[in-house]
C-alpha positions in Angstrom: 0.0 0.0 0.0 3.0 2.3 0.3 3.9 2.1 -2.9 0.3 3.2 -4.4 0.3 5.7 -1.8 3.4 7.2 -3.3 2.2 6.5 -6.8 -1.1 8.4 -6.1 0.4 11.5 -4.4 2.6 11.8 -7.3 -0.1 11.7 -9.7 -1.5 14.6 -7.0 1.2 16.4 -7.8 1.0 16.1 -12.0 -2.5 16.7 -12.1 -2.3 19.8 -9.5 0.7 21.2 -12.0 -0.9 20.7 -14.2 -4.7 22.6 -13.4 -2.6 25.3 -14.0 -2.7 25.2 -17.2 -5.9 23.9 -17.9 -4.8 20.5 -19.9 -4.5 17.8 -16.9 -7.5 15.4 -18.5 -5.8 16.0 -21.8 -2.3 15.3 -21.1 -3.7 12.1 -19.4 -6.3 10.9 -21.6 -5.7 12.9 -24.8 -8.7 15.0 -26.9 -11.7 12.3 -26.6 -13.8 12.4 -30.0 -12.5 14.4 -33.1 -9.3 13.6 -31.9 -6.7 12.7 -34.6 -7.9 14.3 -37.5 -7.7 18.4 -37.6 -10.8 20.3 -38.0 -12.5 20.9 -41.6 -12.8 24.0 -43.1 -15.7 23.2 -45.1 -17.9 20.0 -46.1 -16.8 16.9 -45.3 -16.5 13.3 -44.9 -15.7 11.5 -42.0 -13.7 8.9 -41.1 -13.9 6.7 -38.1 -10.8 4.3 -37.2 -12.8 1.6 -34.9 -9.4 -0.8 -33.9 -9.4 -3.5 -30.8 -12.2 -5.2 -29.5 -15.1 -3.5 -29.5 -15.5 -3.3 -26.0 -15.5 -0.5 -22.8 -12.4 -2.9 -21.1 -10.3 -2.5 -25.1 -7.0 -1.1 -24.3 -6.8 1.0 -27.9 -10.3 0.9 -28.1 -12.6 3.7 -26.7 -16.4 3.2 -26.6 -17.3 6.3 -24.9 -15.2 8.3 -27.6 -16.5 6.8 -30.8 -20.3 7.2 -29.8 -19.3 11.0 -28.9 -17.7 11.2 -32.9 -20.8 9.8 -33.9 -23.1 12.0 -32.1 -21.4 14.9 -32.9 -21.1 14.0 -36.9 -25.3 14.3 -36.4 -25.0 17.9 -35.4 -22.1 19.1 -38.0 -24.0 20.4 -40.9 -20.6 20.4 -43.0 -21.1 16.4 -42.8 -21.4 15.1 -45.9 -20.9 10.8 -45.1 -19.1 8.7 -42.8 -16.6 5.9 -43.7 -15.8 3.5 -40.9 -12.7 1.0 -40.6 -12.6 -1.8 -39.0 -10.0 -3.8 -37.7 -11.3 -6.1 -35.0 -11.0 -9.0 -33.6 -15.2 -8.9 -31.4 -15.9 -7.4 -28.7 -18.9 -7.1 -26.5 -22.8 -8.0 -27.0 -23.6 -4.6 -25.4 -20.9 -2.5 -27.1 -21.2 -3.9 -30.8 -24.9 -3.3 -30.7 -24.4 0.1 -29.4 -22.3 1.4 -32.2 -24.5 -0.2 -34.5 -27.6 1.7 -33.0 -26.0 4.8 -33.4 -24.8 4.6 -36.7 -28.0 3.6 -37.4 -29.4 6.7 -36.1 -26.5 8.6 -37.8 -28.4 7.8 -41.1 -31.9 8.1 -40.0 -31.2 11.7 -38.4 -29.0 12.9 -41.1 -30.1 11.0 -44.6 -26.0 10.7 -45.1 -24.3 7.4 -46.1 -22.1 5.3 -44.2 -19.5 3.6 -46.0 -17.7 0.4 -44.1 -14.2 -0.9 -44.8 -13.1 -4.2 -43.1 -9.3 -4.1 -42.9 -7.1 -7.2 -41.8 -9.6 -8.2 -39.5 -13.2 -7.6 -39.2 -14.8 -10.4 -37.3 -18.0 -11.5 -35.7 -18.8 -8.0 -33.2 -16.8 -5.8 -36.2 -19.3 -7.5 -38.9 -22.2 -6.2 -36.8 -21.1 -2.8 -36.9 -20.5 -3.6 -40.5 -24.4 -4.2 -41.4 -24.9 -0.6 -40.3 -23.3 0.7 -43.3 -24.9 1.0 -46.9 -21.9 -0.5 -48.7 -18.9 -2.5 -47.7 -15.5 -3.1 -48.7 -12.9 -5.4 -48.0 -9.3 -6.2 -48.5 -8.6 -8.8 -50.8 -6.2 -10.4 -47.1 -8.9 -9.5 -44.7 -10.5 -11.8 -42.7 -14.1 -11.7 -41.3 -16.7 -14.2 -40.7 -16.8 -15.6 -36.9 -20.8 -14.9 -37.0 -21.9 -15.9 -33.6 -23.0 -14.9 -30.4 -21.7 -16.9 -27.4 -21.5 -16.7 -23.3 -18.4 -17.3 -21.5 -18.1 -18.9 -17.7 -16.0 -20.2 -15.5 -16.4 -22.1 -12.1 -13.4 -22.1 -9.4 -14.9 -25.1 -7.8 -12.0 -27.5 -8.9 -9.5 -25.3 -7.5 -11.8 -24.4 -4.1 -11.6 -28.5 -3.8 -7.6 -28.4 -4.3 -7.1 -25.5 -1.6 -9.5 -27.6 0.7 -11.9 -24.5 0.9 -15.6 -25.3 0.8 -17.8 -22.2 -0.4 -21.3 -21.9 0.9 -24.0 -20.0 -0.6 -27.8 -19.4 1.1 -29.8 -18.0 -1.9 -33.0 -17.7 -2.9 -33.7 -19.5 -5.9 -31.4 -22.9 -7.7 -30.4 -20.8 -10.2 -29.2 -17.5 -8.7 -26.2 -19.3 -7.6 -24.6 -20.4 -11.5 -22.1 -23.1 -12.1 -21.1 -23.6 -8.5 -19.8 -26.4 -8.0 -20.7 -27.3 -11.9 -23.3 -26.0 -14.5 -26.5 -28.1 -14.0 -28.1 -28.9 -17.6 -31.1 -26.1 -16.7 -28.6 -23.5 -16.3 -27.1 -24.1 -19.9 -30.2 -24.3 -21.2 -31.1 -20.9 -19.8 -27.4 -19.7 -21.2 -28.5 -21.2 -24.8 -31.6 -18.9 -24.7 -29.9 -16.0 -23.6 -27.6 -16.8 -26.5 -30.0 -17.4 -29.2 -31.6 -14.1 -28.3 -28.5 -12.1 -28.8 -27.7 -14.0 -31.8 -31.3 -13.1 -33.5 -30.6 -9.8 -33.5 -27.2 -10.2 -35.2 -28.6 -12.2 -37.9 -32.1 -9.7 -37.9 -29.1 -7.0 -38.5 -27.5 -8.8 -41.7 -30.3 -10.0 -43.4 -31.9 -6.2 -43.4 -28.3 -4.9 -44.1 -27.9 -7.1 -46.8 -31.2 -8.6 -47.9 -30.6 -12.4 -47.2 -32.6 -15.1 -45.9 -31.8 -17.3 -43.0 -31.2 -20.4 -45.8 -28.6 -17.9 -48.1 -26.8 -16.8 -44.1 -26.5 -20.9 -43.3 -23.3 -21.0 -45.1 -21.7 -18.1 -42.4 -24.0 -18.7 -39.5 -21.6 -21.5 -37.9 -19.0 -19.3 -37.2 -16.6 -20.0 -39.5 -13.7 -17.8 -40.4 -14.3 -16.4 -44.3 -11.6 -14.4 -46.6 -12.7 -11.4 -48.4 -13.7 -13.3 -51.5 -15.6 -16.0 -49.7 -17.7 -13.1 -47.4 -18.2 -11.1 -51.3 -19.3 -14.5 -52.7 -21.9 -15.2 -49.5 -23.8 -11.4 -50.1 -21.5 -9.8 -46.5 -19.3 -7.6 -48.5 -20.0 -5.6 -51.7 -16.3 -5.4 -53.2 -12.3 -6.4 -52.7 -10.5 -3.8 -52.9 -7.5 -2.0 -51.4 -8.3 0.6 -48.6 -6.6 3.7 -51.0 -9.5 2.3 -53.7 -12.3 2.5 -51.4 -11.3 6.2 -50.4 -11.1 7.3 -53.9 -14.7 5.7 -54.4 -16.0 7.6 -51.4 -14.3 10.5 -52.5 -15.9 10.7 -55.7 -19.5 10.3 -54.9 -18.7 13.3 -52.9 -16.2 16.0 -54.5 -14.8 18.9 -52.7 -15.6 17.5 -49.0 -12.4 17.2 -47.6 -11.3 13.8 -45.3 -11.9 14.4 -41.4 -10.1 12.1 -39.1 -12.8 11.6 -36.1 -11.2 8.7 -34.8 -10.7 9.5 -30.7 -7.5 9.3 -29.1 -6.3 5.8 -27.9 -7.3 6.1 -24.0 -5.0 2.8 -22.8 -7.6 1.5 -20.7 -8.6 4.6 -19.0 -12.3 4.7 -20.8 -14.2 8.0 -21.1 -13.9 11.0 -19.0 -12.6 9.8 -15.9 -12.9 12.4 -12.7 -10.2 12.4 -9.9 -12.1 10.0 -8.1 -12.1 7.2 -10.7 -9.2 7.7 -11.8 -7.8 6.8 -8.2 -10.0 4.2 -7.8 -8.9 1.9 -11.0 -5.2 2.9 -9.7 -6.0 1.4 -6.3 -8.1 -1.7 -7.5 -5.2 -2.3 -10.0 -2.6 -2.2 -7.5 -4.6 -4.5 -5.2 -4.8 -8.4 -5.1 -9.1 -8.4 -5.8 -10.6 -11.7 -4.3 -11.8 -13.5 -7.3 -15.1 -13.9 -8.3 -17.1 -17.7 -7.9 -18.4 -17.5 -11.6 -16.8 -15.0 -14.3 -19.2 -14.7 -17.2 -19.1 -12.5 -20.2 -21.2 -12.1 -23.3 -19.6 -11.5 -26.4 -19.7 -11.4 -30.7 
């Protein structure tokens, strides 16, 4: 504890310095959304950078940031389109569909086009974003595919056993208490559902995106990996091209509007607008052995 003592009273001391200037949350997080492009003098088209999982815990990746570009794209009159790169791995259930809704809204607000490009990798939670855009492009080395929704979970029990502890839980129904000491076949089941749920709206999200049936998705809907050719071939991307080709196409549909880098600043784990407070608190917790939880579950695409 000494040592995060020290560590946050020297931070005190950084972020006190630098009040005095007025640039402590920028010096530590950098300019959130608009951040690495400079600012147009006239019409123009957008372009978002979405890299890393899509998810709030993405250490290059910033949630809070992109939806701000986003949003603030719908109030810039200037505006012309928005072109969106992805190069992803997933991400989150909640996160994915989140950027998805508000490109969506982008479009329905504005009546402006979004243009997606999958770069090296564009998989699964990246291919949901994807479906929000009106045409889609792909590099003829990129890899996408991984359609799927799935729930991850783990149970300590095994080791609990091993340590000769012996967890007890009072609780008020057989299922509040999951996968301890093991995942009954009811509990899976109710996993599979939630699952299946998720995974409808991923597939609702193609087939309006890109006008197929659940029989013409089969051939994706397993998860597989796909190349660019093979995703082109099953209706999930409109052309192979280089990324300096699908520029110059975006380009030309609208001339004059010069290119506007929207893309936030890479936060390294520190998501959003973090105050003094939270910004301690993730130092302490980080510094910190935390007790481990009984179950860990996550959702993701």
């Amino acid at each position: 504890m000494k040592k995060l003592s020290i560590l946050v009273l020297t931070l005190l001391m950084l972020c006190t310095a630098a009040l005095a200037e007025d640039n402590w949350l920028a010096g530590i997080l950098g300019e959130q959304a608009g951040g690495k492009g400079t600012e147009a003098k006239g019409q123009n088209i957008a372009l978002l950078r979405i890299e890393d999982a899509i998810e709030k815990s993405a250490y290059f990746y910033d949630q809070a940031g992109t939806l701000e570009a986003i949003d603030a794209l719908i109030r810039d009159s200037d505006n012309q389109g928005l072109l969106v790169v992805l190069d992803t791995p997933g991400g989150s259930l909640y996160d994915a569909d989140e950027v998805y809704h508000a490109l969506m809204r982008y479009k329905e607000d504005t009546g402006r086009p979004v243009y997606a490009y999958m770069a090296e990798e564009c998989c699964s939670a990246g291919v949901f974003v994807a479906m929000a855009a009106d045409s889609i492009g792909a590099g003829r080395m990129t890899i996408t595919g991984n359609v799927g929704a799935y729930i991850e979970s783990y149970s300590e029990a095994g080791l609990d056993e091993k340590l000769g502890l012996e967890r007890v839980y009072v609780s008020t129904g057989k299922n509040k208490v999951v996968g301890y000491p093991e995942l009954t076949p009811e509990q899976r089941e109710i996993y599979q559902q939630l699952v299946e749920e998720s995974f409808g709206y991923f597939k609702q999200a193609i087939s309006q995106a890109r006008g197929l049936t659940e029989e013409q998705m089969a051939g994706f809907l397993d998860g597989r990996l796909l190349s660019a050719v093979q995703a082109q071939q099953m209706g999930l991307v409109d052309d192979v091209l280089y990324f300096e080709e699908m520029l110059a196409r975006v380009e030309e549909k609208h001339p004059g509007a010069e290119l506007l880098d929207v893309t936030p600043e890479e936060s390294y784990g520190l998501q959003g607008t973090f105050e003094m407070p939270q910004l301690f608190k993730w130092l302490e917790e980080s510094g910190e052995d935390a007790a481990s939880s009984r179950l860990g579950i996550s959702r993701g695409l």
